[in-house]
C-alpha positions as CSV (number, residue, x, y, z in Angstrom):
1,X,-49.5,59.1,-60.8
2,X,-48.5,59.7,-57.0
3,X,-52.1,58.7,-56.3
4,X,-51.6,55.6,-57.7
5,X,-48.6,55.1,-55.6
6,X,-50.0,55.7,-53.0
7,X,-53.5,54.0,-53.2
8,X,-51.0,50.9,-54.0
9,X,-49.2,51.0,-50.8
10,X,-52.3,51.5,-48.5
11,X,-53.8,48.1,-50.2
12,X,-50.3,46.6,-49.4
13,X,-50.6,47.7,-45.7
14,X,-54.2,46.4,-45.8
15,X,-53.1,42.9,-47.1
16,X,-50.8,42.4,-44.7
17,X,-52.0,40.0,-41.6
18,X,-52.4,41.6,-38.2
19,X,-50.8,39.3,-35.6
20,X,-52.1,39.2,-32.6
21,X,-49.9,39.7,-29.5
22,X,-49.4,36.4,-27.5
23,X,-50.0,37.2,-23.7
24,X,-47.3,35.7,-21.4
25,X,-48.5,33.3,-19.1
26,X,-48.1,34.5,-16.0
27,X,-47.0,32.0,-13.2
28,X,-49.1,31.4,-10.4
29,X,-48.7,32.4,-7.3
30,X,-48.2,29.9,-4.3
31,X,-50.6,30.2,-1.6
32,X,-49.4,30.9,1.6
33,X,-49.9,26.9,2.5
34,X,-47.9,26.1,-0.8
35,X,-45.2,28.2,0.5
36,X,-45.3,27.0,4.2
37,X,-44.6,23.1,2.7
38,X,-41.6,24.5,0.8
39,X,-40.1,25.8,3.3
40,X,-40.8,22.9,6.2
41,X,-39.1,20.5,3.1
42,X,-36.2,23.0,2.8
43,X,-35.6,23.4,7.1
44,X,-35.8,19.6,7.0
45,X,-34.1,18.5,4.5
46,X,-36.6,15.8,3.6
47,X,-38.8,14.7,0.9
48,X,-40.9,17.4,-0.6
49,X,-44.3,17.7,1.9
50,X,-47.8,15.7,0.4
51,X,-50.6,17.0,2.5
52,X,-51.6,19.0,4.5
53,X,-51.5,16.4,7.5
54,X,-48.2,15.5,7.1
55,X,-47.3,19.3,6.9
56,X,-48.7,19.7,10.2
57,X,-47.4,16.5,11.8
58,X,-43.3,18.1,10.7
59,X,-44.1,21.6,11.4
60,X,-45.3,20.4,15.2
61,X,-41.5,18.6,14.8
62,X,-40.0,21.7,13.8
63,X,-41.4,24.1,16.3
64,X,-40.5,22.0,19.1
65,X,-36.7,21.4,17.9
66,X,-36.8,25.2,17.2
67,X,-38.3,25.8,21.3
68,X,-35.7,23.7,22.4
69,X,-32.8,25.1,20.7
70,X,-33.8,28.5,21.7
71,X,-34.1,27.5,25.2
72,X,-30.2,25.7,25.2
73,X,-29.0,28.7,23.6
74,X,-30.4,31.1,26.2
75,X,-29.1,29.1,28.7
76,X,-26.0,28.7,27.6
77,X,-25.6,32.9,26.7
78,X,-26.2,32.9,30.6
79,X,-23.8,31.4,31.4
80,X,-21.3,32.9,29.1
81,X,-22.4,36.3,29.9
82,X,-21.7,35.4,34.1
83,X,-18.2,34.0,32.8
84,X,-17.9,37.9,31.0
85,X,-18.8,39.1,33.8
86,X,-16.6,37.5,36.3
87,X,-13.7,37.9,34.0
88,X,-13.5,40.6,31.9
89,X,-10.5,40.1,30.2
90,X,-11.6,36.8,29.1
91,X,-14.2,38.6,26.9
92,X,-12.1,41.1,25.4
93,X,-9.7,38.4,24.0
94,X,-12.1,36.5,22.7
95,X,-14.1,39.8,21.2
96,X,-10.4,40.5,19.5
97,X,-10.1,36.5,18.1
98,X,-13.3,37.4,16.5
99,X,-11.9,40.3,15.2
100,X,-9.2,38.2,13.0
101,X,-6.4,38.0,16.0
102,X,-4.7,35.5,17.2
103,X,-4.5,33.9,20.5
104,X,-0.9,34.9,21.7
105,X,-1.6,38.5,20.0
106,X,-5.2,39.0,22.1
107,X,-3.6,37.5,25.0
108,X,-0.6,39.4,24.6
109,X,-2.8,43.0,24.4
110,X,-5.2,42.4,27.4
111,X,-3.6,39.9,29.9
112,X,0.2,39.2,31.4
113,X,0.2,35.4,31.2
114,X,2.5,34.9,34.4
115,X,-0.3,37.2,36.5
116,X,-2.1,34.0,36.0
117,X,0.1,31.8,37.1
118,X,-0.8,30.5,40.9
119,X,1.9,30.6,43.3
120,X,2.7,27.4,45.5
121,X,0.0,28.3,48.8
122,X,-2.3,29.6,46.9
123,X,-5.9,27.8,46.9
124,X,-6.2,26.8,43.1
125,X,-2.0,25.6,42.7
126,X,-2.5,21.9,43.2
127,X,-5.2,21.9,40.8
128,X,-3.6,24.1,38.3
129,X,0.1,21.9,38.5
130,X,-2.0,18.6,38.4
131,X,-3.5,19.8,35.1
132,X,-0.4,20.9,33.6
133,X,1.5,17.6,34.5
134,X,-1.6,15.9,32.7
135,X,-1.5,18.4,29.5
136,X,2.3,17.9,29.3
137,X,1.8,13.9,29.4
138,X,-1.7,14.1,26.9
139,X,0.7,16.2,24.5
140,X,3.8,14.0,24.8
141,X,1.9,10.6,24.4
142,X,0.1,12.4,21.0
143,X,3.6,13.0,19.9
144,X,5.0,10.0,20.7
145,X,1.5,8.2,19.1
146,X,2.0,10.1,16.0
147,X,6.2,9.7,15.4
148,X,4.7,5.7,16.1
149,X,2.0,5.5,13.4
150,X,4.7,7.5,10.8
151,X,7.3,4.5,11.6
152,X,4.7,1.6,11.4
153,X,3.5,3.3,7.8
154,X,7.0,3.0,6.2
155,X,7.8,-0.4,7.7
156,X,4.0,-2.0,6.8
157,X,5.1,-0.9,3.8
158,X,8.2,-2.6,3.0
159,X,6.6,-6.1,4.6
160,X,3.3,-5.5,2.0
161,X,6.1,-5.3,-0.7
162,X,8.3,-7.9,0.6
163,X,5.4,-10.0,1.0
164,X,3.6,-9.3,-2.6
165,X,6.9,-10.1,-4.7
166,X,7.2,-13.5,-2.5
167,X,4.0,-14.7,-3.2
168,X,4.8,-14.1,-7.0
169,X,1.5,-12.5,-7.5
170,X,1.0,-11.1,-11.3
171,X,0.1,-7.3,-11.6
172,X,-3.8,-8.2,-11.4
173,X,-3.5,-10.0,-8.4
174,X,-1.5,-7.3,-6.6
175,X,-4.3,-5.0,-7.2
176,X,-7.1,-7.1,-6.5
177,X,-5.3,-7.7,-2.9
178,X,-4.0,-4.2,-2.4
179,X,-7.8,-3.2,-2.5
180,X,-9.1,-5.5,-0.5
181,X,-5.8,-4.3,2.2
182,X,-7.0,-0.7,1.8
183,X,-10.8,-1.9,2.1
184,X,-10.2,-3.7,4.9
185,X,-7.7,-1.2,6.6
186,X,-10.5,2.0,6.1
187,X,-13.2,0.0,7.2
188,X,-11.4,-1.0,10.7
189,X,-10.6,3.1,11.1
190,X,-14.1,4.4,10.5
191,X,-14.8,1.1,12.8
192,X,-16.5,-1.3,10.8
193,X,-16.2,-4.6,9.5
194,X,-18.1,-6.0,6.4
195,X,-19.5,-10.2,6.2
196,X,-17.3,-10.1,3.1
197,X,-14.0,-9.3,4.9
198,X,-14.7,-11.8,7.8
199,X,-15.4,-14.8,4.8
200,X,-11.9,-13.3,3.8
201,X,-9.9,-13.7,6.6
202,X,-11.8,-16.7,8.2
203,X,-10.9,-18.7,4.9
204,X,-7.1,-17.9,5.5
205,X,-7.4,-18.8,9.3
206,X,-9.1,-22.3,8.1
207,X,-6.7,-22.5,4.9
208,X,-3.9,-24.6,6.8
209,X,-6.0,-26.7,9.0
210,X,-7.8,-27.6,5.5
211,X,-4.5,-28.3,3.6
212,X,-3.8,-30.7,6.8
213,X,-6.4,-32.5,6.6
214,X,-6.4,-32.9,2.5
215,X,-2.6,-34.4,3.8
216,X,-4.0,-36.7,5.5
217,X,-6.7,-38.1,3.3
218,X,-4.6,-38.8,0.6
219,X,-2.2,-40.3,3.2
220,X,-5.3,-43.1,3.6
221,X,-6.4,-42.9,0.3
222,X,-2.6,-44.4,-0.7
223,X,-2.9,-46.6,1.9
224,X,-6.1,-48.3,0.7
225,X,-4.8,-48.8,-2.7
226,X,-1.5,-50.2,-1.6
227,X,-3.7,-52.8,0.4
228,X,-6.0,-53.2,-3.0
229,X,-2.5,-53.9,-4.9
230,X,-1.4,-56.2,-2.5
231,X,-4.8,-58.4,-2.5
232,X,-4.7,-58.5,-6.5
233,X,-0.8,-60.1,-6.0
234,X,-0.8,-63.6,-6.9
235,X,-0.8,-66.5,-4.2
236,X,1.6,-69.6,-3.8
237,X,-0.3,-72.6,-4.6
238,X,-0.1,-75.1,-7.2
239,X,1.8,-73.1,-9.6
240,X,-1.5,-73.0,-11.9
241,X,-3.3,-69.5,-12.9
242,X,-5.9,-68.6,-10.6
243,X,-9.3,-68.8,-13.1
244,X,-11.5,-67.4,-10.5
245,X,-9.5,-63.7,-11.8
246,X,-10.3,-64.3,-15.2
247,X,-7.2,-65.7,-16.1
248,X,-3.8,-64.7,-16.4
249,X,-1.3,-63.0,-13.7
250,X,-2.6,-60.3,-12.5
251,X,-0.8,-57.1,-12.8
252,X,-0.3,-54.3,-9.9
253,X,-1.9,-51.1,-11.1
254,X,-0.3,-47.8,-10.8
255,X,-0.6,-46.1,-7.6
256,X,-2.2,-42.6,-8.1
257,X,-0.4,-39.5,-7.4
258,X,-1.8,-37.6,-4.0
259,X,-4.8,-35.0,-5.4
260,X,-4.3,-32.4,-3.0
261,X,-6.7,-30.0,-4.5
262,X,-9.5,-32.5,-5.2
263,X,-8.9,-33.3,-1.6
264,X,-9.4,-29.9,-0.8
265,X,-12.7,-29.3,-3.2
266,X,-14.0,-32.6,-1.2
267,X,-13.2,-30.6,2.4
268,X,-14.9,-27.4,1.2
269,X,-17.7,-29.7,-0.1
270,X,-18.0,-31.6,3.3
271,X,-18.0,-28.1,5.6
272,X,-21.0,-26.6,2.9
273,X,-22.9,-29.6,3.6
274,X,-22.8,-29.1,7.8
């Protein structure tokens, strides 16, 4: 009976299918070329390299940017290193900023601020009072700059309220014109100005000189028809109806009302065409 069990179970085992391992893929390794484009794309911060012509045309780039900012750096350690040298001091307050002090505390451990101080004869005093007057006079026209710009900020804007609620503009058109303000107020900081702000501004500058004009037109324009009127009028003669107008009195026609806007659609027409 057991070897019946058990002969059972080994025919089990052989039924059952034998999967085969699947072998990772291993990734392949870059070449040492594949690696030097990487890493020319990364130091450049450009488009990934293509060949190995253009890898050589940006790593002759590189290398020289690379020569001349180690050359500028050396020179400049120079002449840090003489300044160290000449004053010491000056190195161990900076050494402690580093550090995580302060200036006043560094200055305050290593140096006696009035020692440094020239005395009136010395050689450097008229150099060092000229440049304190001008540091006094930089830092109180920065001040006074800067209490300026806070006061012109709270009364621009009062006037751009003031000025909104006058022209009666509706809660779309408040927004539509406070953008283009803040468009056109950024643009003049970072020192730019865009064709679409000049269109802008140059159809305000034009908008009354326009508006004149349309005035005036429709000033002649009444004129002619008042003289058309007046020709239609009847004349004294024999009392008969004139047949030449197709009979009857004739009959003044209403005088049109002054179409200031068509006027202006006419203007805006005319200047498009020049």
């Amino acid at each position: 009976m057991n070897k019946e069990i058990v002969e059972k179970e080994k025919d089990k085992k052989d039924e059952t299918p034998i999967v085969e391992k699947e072998e990772k893929e291993q990734p392949k390794e870059q070449s040492n070329r594949e690696k030097l484009k990487a890493l020319v794309t990364e130091l450049l911060g450009t488009e990934e390299v293509q060949d190995d012509e253009e890898l050589d045309a940006k790593l002759h780039d590189l290398l020289i940017d690379l020569n001349d900012y180690r050359t500028s750096s050396q020179e400049n350690n120079e002449t840090l290193m003489s300044l160290f040298q000449a004053e010491p001091t000056l190195g161990k307050i900076l050494s402690d900023m580093r550090d995580g002090a302060t200036l006043s505390i560094a200055i305050g451990r290593h140096l006696d601020p009035e020692s440094i101080v020239p005395q009136e004869g010395d050689p450097d005093y008229e150099a060092w009072a000229k440049e304190k007057d001008e540091r006094i006079n930089r830092l109180n026209a920065r001040k006074e700059s800067q209490e300026n710009y806070e006061k012109n900020l709270i009364a621009s804007e009062q006037i751009i309220r003031e000025f909104v609620e006058e022209s009666g503009f509706d809660e779309e058109q408040t927004a539509e014109f406070m953008s283009f303000l803040d468009a056109f107020t950024s643009d003049l900081l970072d020192g730019k100005v865009s064709k679409d702000t000049l269109v802008k501004l140059s159809k305000v500058l034009t908008a009354d000189a326009e508006k004149e004009e349309a005035v005036k037109l429709a000033e002649v324009r009444g004129k002619n028809q008042a003289i058309e009127a007046e020709k239609k009028k009847p004349q004294d003669g024999d009392g008969l109806p004139d047949l030449s107008s197709g009979g009857g009195a004739a009959t003044e026609e209403p005088q049109q009302k002054d179409d200031y806007i068509g006027n202006l659609v006419a203007i805006q027409k005319k200047r498009n065409r020049l």
